[in-house]
C-alpha positions as CSV (number, residue, x, y, z in Angstrom):
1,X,0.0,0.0,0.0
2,X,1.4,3.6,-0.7
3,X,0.9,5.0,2.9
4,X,3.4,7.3,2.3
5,X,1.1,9.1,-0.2
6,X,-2.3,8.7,1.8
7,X,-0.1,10.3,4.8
8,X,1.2,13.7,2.2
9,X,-2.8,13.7,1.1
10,X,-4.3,13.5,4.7
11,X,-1.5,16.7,6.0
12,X,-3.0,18.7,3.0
13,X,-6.0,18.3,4.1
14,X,-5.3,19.8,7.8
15,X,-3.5,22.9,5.8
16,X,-7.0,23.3,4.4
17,X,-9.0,22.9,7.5
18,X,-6.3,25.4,9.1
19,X,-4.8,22.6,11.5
20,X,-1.7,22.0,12.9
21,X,-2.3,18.7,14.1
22,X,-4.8,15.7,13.8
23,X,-5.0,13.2,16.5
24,X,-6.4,9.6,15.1
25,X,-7.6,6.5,17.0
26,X,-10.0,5.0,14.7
27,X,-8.2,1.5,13.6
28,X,-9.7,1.3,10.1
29,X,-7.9,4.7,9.2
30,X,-4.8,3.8,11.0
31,X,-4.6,1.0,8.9
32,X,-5.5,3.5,5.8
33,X,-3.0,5.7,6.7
34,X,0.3,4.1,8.2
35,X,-0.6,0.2,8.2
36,X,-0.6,-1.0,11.5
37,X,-3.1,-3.4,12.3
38,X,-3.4,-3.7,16.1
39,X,-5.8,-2.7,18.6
40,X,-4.6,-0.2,20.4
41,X,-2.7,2.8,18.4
42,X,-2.7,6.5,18.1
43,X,-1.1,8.7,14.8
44,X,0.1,12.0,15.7
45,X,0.7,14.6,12.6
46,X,1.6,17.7,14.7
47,X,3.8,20.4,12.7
48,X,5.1,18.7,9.9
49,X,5.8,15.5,12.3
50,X,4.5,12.3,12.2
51,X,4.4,9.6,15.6
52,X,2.8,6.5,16.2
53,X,2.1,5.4,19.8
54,X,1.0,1.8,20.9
55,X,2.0,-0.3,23.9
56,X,4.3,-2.6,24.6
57,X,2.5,-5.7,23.2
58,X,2.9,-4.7,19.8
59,X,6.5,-2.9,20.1
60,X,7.5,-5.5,17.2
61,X,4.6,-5.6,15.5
62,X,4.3,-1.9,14.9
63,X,8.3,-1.5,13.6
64,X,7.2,-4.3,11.0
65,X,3.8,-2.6,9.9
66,X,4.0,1.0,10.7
67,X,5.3,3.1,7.6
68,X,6.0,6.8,7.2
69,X,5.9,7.4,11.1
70,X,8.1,7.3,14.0
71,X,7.1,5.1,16.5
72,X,7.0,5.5,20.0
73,X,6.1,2.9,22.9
74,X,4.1,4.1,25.2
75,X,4.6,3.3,28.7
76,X,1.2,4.4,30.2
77,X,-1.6,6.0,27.9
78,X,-1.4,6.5,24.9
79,X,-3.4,9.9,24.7
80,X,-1.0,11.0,27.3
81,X,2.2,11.0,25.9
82,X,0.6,12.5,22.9
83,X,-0.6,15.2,24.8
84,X,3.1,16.0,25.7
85,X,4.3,16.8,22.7
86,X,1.1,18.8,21.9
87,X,1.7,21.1,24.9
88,X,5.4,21.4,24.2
89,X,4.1,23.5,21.1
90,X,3.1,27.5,22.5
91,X,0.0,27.4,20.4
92,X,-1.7,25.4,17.9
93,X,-5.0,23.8,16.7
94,X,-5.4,20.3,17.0
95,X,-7.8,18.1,15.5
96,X,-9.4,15.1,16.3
97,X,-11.9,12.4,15.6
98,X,-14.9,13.8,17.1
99,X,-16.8,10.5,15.3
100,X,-14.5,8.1,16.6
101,X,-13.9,9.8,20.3
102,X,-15.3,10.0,23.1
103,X,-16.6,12.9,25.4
104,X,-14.7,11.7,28.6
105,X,-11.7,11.1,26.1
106,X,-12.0,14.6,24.8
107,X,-11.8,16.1,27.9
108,X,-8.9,14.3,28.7
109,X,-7.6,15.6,25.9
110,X,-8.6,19.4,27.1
111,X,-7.3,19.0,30.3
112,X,-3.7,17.9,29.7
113,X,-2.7,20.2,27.6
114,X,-2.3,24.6,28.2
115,X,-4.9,26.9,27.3
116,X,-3.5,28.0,24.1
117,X,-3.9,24.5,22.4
118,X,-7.4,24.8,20.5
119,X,-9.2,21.0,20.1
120,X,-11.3,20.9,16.8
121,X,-13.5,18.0,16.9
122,X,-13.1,16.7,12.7
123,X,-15.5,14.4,11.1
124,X,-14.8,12.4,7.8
125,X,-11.1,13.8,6.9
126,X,-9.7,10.8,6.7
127,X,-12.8,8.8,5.5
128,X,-13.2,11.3,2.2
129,X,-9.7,9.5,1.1
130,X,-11.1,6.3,2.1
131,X,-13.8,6.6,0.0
132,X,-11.7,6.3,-3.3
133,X,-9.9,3.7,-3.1
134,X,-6.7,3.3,-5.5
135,X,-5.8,0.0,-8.0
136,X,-4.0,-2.1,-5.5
137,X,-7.2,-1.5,-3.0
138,X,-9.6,-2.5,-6.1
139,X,-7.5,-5.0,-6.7
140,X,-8.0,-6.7,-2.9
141,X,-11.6,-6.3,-2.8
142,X,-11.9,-7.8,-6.4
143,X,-10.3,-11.0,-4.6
144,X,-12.5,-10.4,-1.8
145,X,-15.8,-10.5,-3.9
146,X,-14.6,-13.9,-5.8
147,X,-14.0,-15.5,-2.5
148,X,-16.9,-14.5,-1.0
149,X,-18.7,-15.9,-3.9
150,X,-16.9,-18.9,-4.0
151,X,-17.9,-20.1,-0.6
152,X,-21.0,-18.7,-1.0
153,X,-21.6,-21.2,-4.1
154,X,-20.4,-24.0,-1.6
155,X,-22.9,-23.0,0.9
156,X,-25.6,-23.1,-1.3
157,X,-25.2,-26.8,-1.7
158,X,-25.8,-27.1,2.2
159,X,-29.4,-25.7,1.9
160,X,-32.2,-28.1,2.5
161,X,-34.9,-28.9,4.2
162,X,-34.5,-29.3,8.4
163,X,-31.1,-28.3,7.9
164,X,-30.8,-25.4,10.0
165,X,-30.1,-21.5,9.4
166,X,-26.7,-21.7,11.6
167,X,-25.3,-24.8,10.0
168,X,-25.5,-22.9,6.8
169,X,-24.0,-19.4,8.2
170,X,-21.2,-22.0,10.1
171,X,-20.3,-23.8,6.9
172,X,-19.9,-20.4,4.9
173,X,-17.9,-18.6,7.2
174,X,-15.3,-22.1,7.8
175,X,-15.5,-22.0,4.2
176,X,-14.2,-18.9,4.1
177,X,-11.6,-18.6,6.8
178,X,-10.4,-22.6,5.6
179,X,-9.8,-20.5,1.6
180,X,-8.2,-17.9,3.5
181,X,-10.0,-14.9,4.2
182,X,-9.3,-13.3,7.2
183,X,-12.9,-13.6,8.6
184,X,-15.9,-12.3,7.5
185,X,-17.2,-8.9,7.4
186,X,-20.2,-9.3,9.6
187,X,-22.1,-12.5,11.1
188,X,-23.8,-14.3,8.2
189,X,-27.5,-13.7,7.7
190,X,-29.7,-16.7,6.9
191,X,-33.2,-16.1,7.0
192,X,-35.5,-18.6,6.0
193,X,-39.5,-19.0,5.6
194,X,-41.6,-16.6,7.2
195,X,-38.3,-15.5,9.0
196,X,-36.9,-14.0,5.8
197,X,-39.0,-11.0,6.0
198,X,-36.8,-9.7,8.4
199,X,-34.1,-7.7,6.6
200,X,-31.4,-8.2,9.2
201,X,-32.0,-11.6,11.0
202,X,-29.4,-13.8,11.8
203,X,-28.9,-17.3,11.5
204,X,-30.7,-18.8,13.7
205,X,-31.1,-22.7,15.2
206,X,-34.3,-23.0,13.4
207,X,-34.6,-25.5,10.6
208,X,-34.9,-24.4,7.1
209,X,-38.7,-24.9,5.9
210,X,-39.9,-26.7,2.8
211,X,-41.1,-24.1,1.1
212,X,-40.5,-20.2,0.8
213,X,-37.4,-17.5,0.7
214,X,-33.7,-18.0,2.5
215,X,-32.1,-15.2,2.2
216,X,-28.0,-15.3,2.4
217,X,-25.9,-12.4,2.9
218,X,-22.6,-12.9,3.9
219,X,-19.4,-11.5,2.9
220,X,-15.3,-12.1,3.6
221,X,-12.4,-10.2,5.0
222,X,-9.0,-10.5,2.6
223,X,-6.0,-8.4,3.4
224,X,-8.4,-6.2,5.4
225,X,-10.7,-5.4,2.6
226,X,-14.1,-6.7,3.1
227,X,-16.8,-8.1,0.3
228,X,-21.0,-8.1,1.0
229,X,-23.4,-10.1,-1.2
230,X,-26.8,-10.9,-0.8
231,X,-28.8,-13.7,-2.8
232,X,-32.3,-15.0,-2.3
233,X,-33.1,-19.2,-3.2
234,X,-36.8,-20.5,-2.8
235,X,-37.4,-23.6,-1.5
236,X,-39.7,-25.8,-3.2
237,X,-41.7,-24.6,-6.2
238,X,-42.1,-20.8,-6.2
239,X,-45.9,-19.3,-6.3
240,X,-46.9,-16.6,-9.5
241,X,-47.5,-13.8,-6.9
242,X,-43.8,-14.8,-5.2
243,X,-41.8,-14.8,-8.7
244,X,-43.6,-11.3,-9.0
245,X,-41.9,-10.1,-6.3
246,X,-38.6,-11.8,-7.1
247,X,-38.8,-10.0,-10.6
248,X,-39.6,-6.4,-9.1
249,X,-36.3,-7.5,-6.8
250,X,-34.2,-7.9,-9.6
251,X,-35.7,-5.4,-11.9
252,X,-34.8,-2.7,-9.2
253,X,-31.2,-4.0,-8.5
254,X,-30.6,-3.7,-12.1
255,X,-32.4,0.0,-12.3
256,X,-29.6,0.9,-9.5
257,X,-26.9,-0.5,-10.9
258,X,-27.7,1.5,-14.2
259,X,-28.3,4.8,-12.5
260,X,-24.8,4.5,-11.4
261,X,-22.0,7.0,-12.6
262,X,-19.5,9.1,-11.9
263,X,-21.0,12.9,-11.1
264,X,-24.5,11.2,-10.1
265,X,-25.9,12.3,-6.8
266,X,-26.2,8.7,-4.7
267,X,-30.6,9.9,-4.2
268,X,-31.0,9.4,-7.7
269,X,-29.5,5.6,-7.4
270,X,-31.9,5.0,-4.7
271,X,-34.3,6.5,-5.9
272,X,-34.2,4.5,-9.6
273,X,-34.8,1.6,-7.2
274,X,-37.7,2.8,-5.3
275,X,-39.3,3.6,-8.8
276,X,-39.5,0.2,-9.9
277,X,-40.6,-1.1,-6.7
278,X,-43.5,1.7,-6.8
279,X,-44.7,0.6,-10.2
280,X,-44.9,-3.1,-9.0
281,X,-47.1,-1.8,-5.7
282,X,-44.1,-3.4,-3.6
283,X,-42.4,0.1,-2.4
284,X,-43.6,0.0,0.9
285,X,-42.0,-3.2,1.7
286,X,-38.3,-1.8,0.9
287,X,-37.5,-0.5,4.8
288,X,-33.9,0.2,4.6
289,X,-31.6,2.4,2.0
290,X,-30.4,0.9,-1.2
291,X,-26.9,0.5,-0.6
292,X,-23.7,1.7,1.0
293,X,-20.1,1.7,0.5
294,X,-17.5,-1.0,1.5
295,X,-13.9,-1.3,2.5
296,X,-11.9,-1.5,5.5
297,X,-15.2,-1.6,7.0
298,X,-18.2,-3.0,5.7
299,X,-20.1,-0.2,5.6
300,X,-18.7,3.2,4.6
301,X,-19.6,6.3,3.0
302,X,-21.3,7.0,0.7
303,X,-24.8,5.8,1.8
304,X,-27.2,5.3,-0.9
305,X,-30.3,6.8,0.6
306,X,-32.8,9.6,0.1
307,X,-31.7,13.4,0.5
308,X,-28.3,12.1,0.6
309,X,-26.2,14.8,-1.3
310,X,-22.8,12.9,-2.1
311,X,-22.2,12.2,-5.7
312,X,-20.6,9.0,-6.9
313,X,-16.9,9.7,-7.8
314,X,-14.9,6.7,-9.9
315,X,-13.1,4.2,-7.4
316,X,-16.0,4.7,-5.2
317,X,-16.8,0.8,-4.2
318,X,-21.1,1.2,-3.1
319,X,-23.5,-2.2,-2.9
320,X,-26.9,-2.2,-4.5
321,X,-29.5,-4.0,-2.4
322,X,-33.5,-3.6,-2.8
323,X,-35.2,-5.5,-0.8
324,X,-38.9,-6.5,-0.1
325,X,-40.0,-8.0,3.2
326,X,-43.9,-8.9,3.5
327,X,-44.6,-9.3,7.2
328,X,-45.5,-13.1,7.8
329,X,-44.8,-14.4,4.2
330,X,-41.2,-13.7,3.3
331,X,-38.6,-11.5,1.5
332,X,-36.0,-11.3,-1.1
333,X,-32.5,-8.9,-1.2
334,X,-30.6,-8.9,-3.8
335,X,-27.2,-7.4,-3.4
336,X,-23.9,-7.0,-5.7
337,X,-20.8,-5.5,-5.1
338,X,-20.3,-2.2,-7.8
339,X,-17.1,-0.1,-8.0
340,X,-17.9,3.6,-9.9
341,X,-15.8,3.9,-13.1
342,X,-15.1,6.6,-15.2
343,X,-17.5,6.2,-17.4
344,X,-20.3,4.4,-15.7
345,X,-19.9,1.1,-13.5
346,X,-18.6,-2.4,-13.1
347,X,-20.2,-5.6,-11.1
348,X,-17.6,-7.1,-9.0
349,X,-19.8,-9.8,-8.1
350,X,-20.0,-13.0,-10.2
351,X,-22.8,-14.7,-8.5
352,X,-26.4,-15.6,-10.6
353,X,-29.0,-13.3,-9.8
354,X,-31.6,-15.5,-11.5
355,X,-34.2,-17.6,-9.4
356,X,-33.0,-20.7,-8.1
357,X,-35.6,-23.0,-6.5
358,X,-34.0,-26.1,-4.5
């Protein structure tokens, strides 16, 4: 990874926002910025300097990982041996993670350092670089999507009646870890029968019914990049009025994923969905917003929602997910993986969207 670049691009940033400093915590964007991987780090830029304290567990660790900073071990808190060098300065604003930190942690952070050291509470500096992700991070989550595909294809053969949602979820995510991810990106949803109306419903010990939806949505972690997919199966023979709803499913994935370009404001993706879905009568089944972005973390900026006024810029990486969820009959989600390219968009995931009935 070119942290050296991603640091030079973040200290521009704090010349624009008039900062002399930037305090950061989150992992995610300490693994953006200087590579370190732990749990328990802190990157101080502070006039033209860069130092990364963590503790003495990870004194080898960080020398290996860390790049573009000096590192310092910590003997006590972390926060507080940053705050030394903060207050050694006679004046200066500092920023900080005001998304990321908490308000017992900011005053900390107030109190051990003079008067004449101004705290700006920052949201989203580092997460606007994030957001465009260069050709070695496309690259990763490329890989990530195939293997999350691939297992998913393997867990698909698990599916049967009695067989129950967690034994599913299990064999995905050993699947995964056994092909080498590094784990998955959240806990695998199966949701079958009746149960998959429930947009968010974990596997659960209940057995798999002979007829109706199972939803799967699972995704991997590879180098740190993470991969979501979502795909819908119907057990048994599928009813007309069901395949209707499949159809509007899949008609208003593939409305999103053609609304998508470079310049167009993330509402109008969402809202190409919800247009399909309103001509089929099914809009006020789709509870939740059409997609989101993915990375370090599996869900980023932007969010593909209503009066959301970020526009898609290329080497954005966004899901596109309509649902519909009938209360006490069942739902379907189909979701792919896009990345925005200059000219449009491309599918990262490989997966069939058509109807499968097992």
């Amino acid at each position: 990874m070119d942290h050296p670049s991603r640091l030079k691009k973040c200290e521009q940033t704090l010349i624009e926002q008039d900062l002399d400093g930037l305090v950061v915590t989150h992992p995610a964007n300490l693994r953006y910025l200087c590579g370190f991987t732990g749990s328990n780090g802190l990157l101080l830029f502070l006039a033209g300097r860069r130092v990364f304290f963590t503790d003495g567990r990870y004194t080898q660790q960080a020398r290996e990982e860390v790049s573009g900073a000096r590192v310092f071990i910590a003997k006590g808190l972390l926060l507080d041996d940053a705050a030394k060098l903060i207050g050694k300065l006679s004046s200066a604003a500092v920023g900080f993670e005001a998304e990321y930190t908490s308000v017992a942690a900011a005053d900390q952070m107030r109190k051990q350092v003079h008067n004449k050291i101004e705290w700006k509470a920052t949201t989203g500096l580092i997460m606007r670089q994030r957001m465009i992700k260069d050709a070695e991070e496309l690259r990763i989550i490329t890989d990530a999507v195939k293997l999350g595909a691939a297992v998913y294809e393997d867990a698909l053969r698990t599916i049967c009646p009695g067989v129950r949602e967690s034994e599913v979820a299990g064999r995905l995510e050993y699947a995964a870890v056994r092909a080498g991810a590094d784990g998955v990106s959240f806990k695998t949803i199966v949701a079958a029968g009746r149960r998959s109306a429930l947009p968010h419903r974990r596997a659960s010990s209940e057995p798999i019914p002979k007829r109706g939806f199972v939803v799967v949505d699972s995704g991997v972690i590879l180098r740190g990049y993470c991969s979501d997919m979502t795909r819908t199966v119907h057990m048994g023979s599928v009813s007309r009025e069901q395949r209707r709803w499949y159809e509007a499913v899949l008609e208003a994935q593939l409305a999103g994923i053609g609304a998508v370009a470079p310049g167009k404001a993330v509402a109008e993706v969402d809202q190409a969905t919800r247009r399909v879905l309103r001509k089929a009568g099914l809009d006020r089944y789709f509870t939740h917003s059409t997609g989101h972005g993915v990375g370090l973390e599996i869900h980023e900026p932007p969010r593909l929602a209503n009066q959301q006024s970020e526009r898609l810029e290329p080497g954005m990486v966004i899901t596109i997910e309509p649902g519909v969820y009938v209360p006490g009959k069942g739902g379907i989600r189909i979701e792919d993986m896009v990345v925005v390219t200059g000219s449009g968009s491309r599918v990262l995931t490989p997966v069939t969207k058509q109807l499968i009935e097992v």
